[in-house]
N, C-alpha and C positions, 0 to 999 in steps of 0.2 A: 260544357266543360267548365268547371273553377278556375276563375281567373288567379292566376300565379302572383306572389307579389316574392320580394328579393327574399325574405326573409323564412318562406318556404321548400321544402325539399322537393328536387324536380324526380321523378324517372328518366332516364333519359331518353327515355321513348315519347315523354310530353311532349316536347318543344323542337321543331325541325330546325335544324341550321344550329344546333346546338354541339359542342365540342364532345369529343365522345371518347375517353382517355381507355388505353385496356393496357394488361402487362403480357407480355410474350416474352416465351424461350424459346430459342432458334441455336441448330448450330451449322457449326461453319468447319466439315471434316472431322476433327474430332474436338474442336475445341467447343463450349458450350456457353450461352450469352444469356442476359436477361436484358429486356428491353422495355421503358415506358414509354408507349406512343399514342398522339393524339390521332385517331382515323376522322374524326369528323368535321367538317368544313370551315369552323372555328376557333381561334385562339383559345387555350383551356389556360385560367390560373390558379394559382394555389394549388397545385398538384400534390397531394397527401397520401403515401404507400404503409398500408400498416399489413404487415405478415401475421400468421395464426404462429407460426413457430420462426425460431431462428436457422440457415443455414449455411453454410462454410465455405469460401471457397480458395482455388489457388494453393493448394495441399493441406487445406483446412486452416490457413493462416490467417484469415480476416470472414470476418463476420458480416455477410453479405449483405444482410437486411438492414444493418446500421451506416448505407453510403448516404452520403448527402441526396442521391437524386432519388431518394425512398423518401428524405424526411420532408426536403418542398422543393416544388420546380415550381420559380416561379412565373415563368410565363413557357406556353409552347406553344407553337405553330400549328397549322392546320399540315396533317400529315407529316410532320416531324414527329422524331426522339430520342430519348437518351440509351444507349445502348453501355453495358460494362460486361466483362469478360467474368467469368465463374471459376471455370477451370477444363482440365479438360477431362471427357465425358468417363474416362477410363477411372480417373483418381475421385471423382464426384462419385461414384456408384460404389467403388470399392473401399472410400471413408464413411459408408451406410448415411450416406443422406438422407434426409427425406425425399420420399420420391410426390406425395402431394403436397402441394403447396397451395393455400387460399391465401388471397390478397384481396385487399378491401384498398378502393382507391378513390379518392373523395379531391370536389376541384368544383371552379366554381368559374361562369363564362362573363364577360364583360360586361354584362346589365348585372350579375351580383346573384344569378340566381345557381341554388347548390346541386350539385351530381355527388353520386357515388354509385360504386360496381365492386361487385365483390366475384370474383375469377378464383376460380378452383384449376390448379394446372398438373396433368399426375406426367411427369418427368419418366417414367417407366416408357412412354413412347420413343424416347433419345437412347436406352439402353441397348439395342440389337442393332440398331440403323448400320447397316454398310456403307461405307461410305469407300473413297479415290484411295483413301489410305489405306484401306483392308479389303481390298480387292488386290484378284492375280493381276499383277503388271505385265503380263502378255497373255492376252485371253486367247491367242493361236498357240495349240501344241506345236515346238520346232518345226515338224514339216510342212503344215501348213501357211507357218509364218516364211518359212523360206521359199516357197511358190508365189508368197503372196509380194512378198520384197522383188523378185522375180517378175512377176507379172508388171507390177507397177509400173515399171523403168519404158515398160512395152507400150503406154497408152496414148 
C-alpha cells in the first residue's frame, strides 16, 4: 500500500483509528433534526459541510444549510456532535422541501491528513413515521380499559 503523506487525500477506509465524520437526520416525535457527528475513535478537525442544494427550516424562515456548524467545526470528539432543529416534520413536507439531500463533508485528523464523504440522505423515510403523538391515546376500547383498570387494583 502507498505510503500516505499530509498533503494527500485519504478514503476513509485507509487509515484505522481515523476520525470518521457523517451527517444524520433523526427525529424526535414530530420534530426533525440534522446532526454532524464524529462516529470514529478520533478527534476530526476542520469539519467542512457543503449541501447539493439549499433547504428551509422552522416554517421556511432560515436557511439551513448557511448555520455556522455546516461552514467549520472546528474541532470534534470522538463520538460527539452537533445537533440543530429543522422544524417540524408536518411543515418541512408541506413547504415541498427537498426530500434528497447530498452532503459532501470534508475534515481532516491530527497528523494533517484529509477525509471527505459525500452522504445522500432521502428524508421521504421521516414522512409517514407514527410516532407517540399520532397514535390512539388509549389503545383499549372502553370496556376493555375498564376491566383492565379493574383488574389491576387486584394483583
Amino acid at each position: 500500500m502507498k505510503k500516505l503523506t499530509r498533503v494527500e487525500h485519504c478514503d476513509r477506509r485507509v487509515r484505522a483509528g481515523s476520525p470518521d465524520v457523517i451527517l444524520d437526520f433523526f427525529c424526535e416525535g414530530e420534530l426533525l433534526f440534522v446532526e454532524v457527528k464524529n462516529i470514529g475513535p478520533t478527534p476530526a478537525l476542520n469539519i467542512k459541510t457543503k449541501f447539493d442544494s439549499r433547504f428551509t427550516g422552522i416554517n421556511g424562515e432560515l436557511d439551513i444549510t448557511t448555520l455556522a456548524m455546516f461552514r467549520q467545526i472546528s474541532f470534534l470528539s470522538p463520538s460527539r456532535g452537533l445537533q440543530t432543529f429543522i422544524d417540524t416534520r408536518q411543515s418541512y413536507f408541506a413547504r415541498k422541501q427537498p426530500h434528497l439531500i447530498t452532503a459532501t463533508l470534508r475534515w481532516i485528523d491530527r497528523e494533517g491528513f484529509k477525509y471527505s464523504s459525500t452522504i445522500v440522505y432521502d428524508l421521504r423515510v421521516f414522512k409517514d413515521l407514527l410516532t407517540a403523538a399520532n397514535k390512539p391515546t388509549d389503545p383499549f376500547t372502553p370496556g376493555e380499559n375498564e376491566a383492565w383498570q379493574n383488574n389491576k387494583g387486584g394483583q
